[in-house]
C-alpha positions as a Python dict, from the first residue, in 0.01 Angstrom:
ca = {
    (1, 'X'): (0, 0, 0),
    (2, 'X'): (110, 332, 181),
    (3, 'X'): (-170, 507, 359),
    (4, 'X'): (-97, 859, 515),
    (5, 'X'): (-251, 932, 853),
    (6, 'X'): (-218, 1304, 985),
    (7, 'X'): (-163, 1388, 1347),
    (8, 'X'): (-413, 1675, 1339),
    (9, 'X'): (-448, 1909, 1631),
    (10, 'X'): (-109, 1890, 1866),
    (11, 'X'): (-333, 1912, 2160),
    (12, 'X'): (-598, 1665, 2105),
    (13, 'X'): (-571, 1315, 2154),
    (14, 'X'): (-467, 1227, 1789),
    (15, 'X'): (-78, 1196, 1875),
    (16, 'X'): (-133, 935, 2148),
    (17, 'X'): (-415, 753, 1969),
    (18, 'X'): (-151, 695, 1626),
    (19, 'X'): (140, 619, 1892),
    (20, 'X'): (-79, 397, 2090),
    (21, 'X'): (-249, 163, 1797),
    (22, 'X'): (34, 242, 1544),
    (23, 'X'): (336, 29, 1771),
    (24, 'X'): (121, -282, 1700),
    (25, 'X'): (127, -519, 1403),
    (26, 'X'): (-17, -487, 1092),
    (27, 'X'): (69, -102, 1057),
    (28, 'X'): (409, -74, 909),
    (29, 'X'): (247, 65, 613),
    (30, 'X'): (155, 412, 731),
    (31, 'X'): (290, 755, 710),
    (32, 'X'): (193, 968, 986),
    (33, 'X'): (231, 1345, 917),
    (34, 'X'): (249, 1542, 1225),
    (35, 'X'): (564, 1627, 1488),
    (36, 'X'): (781, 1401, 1567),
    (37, 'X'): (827, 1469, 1965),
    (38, 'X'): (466, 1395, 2002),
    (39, 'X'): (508, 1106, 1819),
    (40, 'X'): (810, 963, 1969),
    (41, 'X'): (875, 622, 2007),
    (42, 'X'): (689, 535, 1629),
    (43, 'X'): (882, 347, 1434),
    (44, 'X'): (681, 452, 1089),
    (45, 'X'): (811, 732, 857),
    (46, 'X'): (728, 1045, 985),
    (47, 'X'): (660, 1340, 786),
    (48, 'X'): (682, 1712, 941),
    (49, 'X'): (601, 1977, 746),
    (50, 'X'): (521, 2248, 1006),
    (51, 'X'): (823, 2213, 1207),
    (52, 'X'): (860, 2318, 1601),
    (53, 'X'): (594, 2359, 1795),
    (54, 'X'): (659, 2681, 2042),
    (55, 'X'): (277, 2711, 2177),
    (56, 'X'): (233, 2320, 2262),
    (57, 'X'): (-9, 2260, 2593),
    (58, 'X'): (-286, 1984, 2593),
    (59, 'X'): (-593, 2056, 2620),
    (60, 'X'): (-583, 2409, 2492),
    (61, 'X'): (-663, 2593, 2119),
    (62, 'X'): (-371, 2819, 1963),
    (63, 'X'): (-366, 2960, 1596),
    (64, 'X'): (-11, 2807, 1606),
    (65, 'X'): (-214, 2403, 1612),
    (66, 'X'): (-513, 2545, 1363),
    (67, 'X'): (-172, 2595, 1095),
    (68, 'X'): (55, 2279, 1205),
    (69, 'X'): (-315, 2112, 1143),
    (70, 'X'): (-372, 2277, 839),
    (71, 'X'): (10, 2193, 722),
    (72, 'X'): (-55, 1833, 791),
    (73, 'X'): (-318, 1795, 590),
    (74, 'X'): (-204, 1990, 286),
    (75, 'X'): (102, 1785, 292),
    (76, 'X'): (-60, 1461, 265),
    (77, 'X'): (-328, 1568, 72),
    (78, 'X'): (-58, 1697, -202),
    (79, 'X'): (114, 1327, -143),
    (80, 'X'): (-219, 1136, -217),
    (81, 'X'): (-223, 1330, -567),
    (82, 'X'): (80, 1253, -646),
    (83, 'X'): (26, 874, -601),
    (84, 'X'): (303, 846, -305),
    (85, 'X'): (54, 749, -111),
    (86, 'X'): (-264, 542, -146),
    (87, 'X'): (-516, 727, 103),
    (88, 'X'): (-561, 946, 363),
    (89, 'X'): (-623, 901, 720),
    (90, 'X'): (-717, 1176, 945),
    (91, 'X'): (-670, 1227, 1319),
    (92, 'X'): (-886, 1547, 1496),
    (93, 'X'): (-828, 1858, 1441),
    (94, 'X'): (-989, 2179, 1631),
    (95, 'X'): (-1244, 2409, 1423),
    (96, 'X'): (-1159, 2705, 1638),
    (97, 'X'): (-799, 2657, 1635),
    (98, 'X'): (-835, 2659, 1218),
    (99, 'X'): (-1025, 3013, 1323),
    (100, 'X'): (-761, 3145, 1516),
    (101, 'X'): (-513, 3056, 1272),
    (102, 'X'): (-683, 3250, 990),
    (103, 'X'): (-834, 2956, 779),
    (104, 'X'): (-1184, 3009, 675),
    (105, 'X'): (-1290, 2618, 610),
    (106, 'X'): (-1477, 2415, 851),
    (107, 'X'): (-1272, 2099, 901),
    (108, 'X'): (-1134, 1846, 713),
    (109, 'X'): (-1386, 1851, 445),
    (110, 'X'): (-1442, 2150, 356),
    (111, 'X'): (-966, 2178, 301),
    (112, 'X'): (-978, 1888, 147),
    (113, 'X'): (-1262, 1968, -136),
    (114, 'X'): (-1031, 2353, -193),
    (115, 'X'): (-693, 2142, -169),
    (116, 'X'): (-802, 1907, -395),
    (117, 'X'): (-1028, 2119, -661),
    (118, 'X'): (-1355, 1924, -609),
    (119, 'X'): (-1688, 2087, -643),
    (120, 'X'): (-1924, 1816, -556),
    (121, 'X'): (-1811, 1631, -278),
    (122, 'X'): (-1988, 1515, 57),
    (123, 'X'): (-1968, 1358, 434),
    (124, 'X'): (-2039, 967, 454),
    (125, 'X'): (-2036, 752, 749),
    (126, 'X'): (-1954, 423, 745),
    (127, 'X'): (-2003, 167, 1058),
    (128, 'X'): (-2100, -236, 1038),
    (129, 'X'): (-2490, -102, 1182),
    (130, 'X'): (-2552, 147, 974),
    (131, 'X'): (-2444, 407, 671),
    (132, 'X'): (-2536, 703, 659),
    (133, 'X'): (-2483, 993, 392),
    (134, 'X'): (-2539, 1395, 474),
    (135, 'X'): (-2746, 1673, 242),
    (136, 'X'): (-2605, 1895, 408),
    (137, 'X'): (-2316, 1956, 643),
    (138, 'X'): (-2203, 2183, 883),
    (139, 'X'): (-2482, 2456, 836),
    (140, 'X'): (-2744, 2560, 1106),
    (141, 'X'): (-3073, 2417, 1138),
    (142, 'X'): (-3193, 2685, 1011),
    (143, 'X'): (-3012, 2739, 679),
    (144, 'X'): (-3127, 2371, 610),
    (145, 'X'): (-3472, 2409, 408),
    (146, 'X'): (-3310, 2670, 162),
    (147, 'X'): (-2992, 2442, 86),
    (148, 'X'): (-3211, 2162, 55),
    (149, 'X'): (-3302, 2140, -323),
    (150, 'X'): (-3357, 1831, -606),
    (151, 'X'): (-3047, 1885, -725),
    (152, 'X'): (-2841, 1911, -410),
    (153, 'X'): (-3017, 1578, -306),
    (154, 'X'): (-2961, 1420, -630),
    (155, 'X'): (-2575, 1508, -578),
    (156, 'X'): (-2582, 1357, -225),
    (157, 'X'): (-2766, 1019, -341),
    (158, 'X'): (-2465, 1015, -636),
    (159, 'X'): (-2237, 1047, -433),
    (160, 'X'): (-2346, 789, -124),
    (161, 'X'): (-2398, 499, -433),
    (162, 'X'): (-2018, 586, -511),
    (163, 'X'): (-1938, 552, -151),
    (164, 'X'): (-2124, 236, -67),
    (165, 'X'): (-1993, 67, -425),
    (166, 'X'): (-1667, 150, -339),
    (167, 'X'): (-1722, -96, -32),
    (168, 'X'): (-1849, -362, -260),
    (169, 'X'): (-2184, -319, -257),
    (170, 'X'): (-2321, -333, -609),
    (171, 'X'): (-2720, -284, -528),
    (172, 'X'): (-2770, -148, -247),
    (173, 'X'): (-3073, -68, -60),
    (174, 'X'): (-3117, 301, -3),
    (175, 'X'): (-3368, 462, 234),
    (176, 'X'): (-3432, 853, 228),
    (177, 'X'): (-3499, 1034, 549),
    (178, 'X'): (-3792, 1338, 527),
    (179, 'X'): (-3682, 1660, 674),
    (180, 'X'): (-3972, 1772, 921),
    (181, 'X'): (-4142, 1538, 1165),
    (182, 'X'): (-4314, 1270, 1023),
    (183, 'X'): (-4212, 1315, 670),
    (184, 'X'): (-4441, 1637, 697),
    (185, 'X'): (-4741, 1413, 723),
    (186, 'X'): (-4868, 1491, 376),
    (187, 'X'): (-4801, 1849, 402),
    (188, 'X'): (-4901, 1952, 767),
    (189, 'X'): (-4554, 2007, 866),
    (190, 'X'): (-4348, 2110, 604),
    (191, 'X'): (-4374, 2059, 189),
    (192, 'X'): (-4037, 1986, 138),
    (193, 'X'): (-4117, 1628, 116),
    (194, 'X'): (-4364, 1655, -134),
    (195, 'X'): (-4219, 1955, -344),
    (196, 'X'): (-3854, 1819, -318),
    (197, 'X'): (-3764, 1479, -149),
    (198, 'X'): (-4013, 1257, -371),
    (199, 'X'): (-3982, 1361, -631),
    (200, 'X'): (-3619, 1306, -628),
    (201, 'X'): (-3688, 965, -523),
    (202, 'X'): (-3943, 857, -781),
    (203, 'X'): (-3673, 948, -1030),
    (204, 'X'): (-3389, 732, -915),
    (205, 'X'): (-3648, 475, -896),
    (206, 'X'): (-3734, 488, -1245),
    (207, 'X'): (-3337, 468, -1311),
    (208, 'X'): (-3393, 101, -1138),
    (209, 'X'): (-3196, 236, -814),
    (210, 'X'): (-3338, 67, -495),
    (211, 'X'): (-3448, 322, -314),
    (212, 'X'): (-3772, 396, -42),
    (213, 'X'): (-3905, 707, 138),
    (214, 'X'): (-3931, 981, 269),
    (215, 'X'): (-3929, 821, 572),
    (216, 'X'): (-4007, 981, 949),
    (217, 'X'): (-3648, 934, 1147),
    (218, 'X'): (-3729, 832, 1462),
    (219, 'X'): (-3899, 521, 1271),
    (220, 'X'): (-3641, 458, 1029),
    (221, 'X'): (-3362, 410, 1250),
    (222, 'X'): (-3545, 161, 1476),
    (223, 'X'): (-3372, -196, 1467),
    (224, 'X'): (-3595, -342, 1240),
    (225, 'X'): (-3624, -57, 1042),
    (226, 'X'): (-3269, 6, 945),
    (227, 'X'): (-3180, -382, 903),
    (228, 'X'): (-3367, -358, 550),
    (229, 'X'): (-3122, -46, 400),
    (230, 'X'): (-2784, -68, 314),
    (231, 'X'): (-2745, 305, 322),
    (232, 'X'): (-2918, 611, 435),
    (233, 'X'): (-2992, 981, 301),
    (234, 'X'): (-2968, 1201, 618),
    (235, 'X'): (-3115, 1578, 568),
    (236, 'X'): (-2879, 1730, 824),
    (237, 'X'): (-2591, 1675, 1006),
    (238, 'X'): (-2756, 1593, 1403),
    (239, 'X'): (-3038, 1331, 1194),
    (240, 'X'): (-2788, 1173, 1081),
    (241, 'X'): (-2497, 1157, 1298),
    (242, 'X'): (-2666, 1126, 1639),
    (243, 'X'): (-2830, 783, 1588),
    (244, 'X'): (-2501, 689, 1399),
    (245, 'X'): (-2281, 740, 1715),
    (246, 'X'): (-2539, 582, 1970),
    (247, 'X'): (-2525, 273, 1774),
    (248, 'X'): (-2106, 242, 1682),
    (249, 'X'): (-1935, 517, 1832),
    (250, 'X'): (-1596, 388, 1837),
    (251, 'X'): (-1629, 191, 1515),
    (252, 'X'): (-1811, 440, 1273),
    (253, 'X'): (-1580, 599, 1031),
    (254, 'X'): (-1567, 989, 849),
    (255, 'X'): (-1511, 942, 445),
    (256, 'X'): (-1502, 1252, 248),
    (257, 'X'): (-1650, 1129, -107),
    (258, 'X'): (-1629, 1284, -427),
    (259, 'X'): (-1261, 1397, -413),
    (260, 'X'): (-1003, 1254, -632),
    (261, 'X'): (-833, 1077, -323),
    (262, 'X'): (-922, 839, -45),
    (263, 'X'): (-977, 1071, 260),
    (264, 'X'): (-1148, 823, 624),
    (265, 'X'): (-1158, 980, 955),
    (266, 'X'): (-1184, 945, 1298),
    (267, 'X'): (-1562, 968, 1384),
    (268, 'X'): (-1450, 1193, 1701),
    (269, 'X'): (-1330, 1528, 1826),
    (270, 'X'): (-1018, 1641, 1976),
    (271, 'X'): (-1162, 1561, 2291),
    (272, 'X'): (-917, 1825, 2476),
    (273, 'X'): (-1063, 1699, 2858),
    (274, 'X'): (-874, 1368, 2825),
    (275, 'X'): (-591, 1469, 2622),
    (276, 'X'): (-208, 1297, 2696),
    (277, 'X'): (-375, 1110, 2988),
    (278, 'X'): (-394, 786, 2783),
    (279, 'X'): (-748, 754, 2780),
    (280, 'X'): (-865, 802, 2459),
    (281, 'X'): (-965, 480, 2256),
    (282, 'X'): (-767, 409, 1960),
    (283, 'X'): (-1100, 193, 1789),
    (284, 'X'): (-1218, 456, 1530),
    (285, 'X'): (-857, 551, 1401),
    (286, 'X'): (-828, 137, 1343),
    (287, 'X'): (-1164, 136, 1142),
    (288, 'X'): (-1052, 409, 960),
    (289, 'X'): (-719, 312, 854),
    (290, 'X'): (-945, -76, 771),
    (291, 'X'): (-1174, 116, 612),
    (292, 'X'): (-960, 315, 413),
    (293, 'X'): (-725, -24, 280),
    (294, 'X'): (-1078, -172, 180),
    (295, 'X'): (-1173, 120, -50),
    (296, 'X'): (-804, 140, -205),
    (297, 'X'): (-792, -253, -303),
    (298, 'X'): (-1168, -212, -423),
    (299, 'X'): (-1071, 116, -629),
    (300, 'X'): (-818, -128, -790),
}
């Protein structure tokens, strides 16, 4: 098993995170993509697509880290295709140095569904506590009710069963967040749940998927709550992601589903303010890269 890992941004913490977890045992197998003087000292194959850096500085967002980011990627995107290597792994990279570099996408996602062709694809987040599986992504608040539709949460509830099957779970237990507060008690607050979300759900039901809601947030990801689901349908990205990260910040996990490769992340930023000072915890990249060995032998 070969899994790629790229470096992403030159200035964030994902060099010294891949140097610092990568020199221990039980990581031989892994292909780092990214520059080799920031890697120095790894012992893995390294590939570099990009070349030198002239604009390198920690802590600080160039156009010339948004393309060596971009390259990174790409290159072991195209290498997962081809089958040289089993999965992806991805360090940070900076949405405003993508910007700056002239690269319309939002982050790894978003190159990863163009690079790769896919049309349906989606953000799940894995951690021992708690799944979790985003309508929508990286839109505002208030672009959310008009994306939201029966079909785009059909898609998303697809795609999370793929997900949480790929980890081995067969039947799992599904629970489907409302979008306003309180579900939209009945109607007061907001119809999507009754025009949209239920609807949805009542149909997967009759499919013999396990499945329950729409459910207020704030209750459903209470401790007792959230110990009955297996996975759960977030409406937007903060309803999601902030209870995720309170509960296993350094061992939740980014997988891109619906692509035609294995793609886990980091489930953190470049985190410029602590960059090169050695301070930056190296537990999410090591769930990833678990994570990411788990889905390739349960792929088969």
């Amino acid at each position: 098993m070969r899994i790629g890992i790229t470096m992403g941004d030159p200035n964030g913490v994902g060099a010294e995170i891949i140097v610092k977890l990568l020199k221990n045992k039980g990581y031989r197998d892994c292909v780092v993509y990214g520059n080799p003087l920031a890697l120095s000292g790894l012992k893995n194959q390294i590939i570099d697509p990009f070349g030198r850096l002239t604009e390198h500085g920690r802590g600080r967002v160039t156009a010339e880290n948004g393309r060596a980011a971009y390259q990174y990627l790409q290159a072991a995107a195209g290498d997962a295709l081809s089958g040289a290597i089993d999965a992806v792994v991805t360090a940070p990279l900076n949405k405003q140095a993508l910007r700056a570099a002239g690269y319309k996408q939002d982050g790894h996602t978003e190159i990863l569904a163009e690079l790769t062709g896919t049309k349906k694809y989606g953000m799940f987040f894995y951690a021992p506590e708690l799944c979790v599986m985003l309508t929508t992504i990286h839109q505002s608040i208030r672009q959310v009710p008009r994306l939201l539709t029966r079909q785009k949460l059909a898609d998303t509830i697809d795609l999370g069963l793929a997900a949480i099957r790929l980890l081995g779970l067969r039947q799992p237990r599904v629970a489907v967040c409302g979008l306003n507060p309180h579900a939209g008690e009945n109607g007061i607050f907001g119809r999507e749940e009754t025009t949209i979300i239920t609807p949805v759900i009542k149909n997967y039901q009759k499919r013999g998927v396990k499945i329950a809601g729409p459910f207020p947030a704030d209750a459903l990801f209470t401790p007792a709550q959230r110990r009955k689901y297996d996975l759960v349908i977030a409406q937007y990205h903060d309803q999601g992601l902030i209870p995720l990260k309170l509960l296993a910040f350094e061992r939740a996990v980014n997988v891109t589903v619906g692509l035609p490769i294995i793609r886990t992340s980091v489930d953190h930023g470049t985190a410029y303010d602590i960059a090169g000072q050695g301070k930056a915890s190296t537990g999410s990249l090591a769930a990833a890269i678990r994570l990411a060995r788990q889905m390739v032998k349960n792929r088969g």
